[in-house]
C-alpha positions in Angstrom: 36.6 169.0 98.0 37.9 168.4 94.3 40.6 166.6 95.5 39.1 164.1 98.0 36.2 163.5 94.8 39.1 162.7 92.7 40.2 160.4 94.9 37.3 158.5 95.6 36.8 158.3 91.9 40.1 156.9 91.8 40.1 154.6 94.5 36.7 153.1 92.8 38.5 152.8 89.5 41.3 150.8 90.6 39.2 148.7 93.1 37.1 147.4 89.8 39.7 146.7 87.8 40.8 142.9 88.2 44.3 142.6 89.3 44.3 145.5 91.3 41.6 144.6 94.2 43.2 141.2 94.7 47.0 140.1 94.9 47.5 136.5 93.8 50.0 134.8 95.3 53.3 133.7 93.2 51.8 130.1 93.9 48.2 130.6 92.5 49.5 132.4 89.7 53.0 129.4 88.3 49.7 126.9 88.9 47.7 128.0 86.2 50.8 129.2 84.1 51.3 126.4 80.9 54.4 128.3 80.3 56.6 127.2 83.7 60.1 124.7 83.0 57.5 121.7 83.8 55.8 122.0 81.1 58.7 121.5 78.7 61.3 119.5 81.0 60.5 116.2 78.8 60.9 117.5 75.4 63.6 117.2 73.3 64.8 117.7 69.7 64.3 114.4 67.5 63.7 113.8 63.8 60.1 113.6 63.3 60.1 113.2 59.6 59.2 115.7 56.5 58.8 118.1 59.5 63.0 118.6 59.7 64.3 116.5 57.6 62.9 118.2 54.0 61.2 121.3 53.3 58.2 120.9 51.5 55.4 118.9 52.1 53.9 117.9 48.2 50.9 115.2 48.8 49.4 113.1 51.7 47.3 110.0 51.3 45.0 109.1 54.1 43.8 105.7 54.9 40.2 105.6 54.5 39.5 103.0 57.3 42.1 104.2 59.5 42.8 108.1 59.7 45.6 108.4 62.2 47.6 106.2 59.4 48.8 108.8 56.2 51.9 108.7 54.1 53.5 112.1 53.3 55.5 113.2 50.1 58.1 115.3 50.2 59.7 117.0 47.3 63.3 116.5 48.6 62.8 114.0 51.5 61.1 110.7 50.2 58.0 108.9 51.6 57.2 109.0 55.3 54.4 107.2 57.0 53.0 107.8 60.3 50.3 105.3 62.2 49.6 107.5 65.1 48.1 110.4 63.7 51.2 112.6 63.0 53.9 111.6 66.5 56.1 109.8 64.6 57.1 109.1 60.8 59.0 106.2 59.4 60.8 106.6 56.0 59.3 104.2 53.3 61.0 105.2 50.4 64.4 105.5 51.4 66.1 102.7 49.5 64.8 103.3 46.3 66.2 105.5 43.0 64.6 108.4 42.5 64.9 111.7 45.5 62.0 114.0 44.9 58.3 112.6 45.0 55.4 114.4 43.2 52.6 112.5 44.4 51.5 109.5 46.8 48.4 107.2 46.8 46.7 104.3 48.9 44.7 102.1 46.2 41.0 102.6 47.5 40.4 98.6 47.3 43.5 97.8 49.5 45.3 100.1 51.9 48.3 97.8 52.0 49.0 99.5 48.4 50.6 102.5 47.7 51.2 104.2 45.0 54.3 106.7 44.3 54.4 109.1 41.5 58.4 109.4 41.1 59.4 113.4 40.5 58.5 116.6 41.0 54.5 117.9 39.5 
């Protein structure tokens, strides 16, 4: 009598619990999986900008009219601007004297000026 109660208790346990009622197949279960080789079979390693190439990031300066356009300092990488929001940078500092950058700044009465504070803060 104890034993067939204990089962039934069991059995009603593991017939509640998700996962153990129903068996998904291998198929339902890689189609909902983000994780699976196709996910990642078109990325590659590239040079994205401050991201790799330098290690700290020490100012950004956001276009006001146009957000997905920034510049980024870095303290040993130079100037990098991006137009699309962060995918891709371009260096814009790269030919001049000085290495490390302390600050960056678009003028607020024209976004085709920046501003580069030369050295580290």
């Amino acid at each position: 009598m104890k034993k067939s109660i204990l089962f039934i208790l069991i059995y009603s346990i593991l017939v509640s619990v998700p996962g153990y009622s129903q068996k998904k197949t291998e198929a339902a279960a890689d189609k909902n999986n983000p994780w699976k080789t196709e996910t990642f079979n078109g990325l590659s390693f590239r040079s994205i900008g401050p991201a790799i190439t330098s290690g700290r990031v020490i100012d950004f300066a956001v276009n006001p009219a146009n957000h997905k356009e920034y510049f980024v300092a870095a303290a040993s990488g130079g100037v990098w601007k991006t137009s699309n929001g962060g995918i891709s940078y371009d260096p814009v500092f790269e030919k001049e004297g000085s290495y490390s950058i302390g600050c960056v700044r678009i003028d607020p009465n024209n976004s085709s000026v920046v501003w580069v504070g030369s050295g580290e803060n």
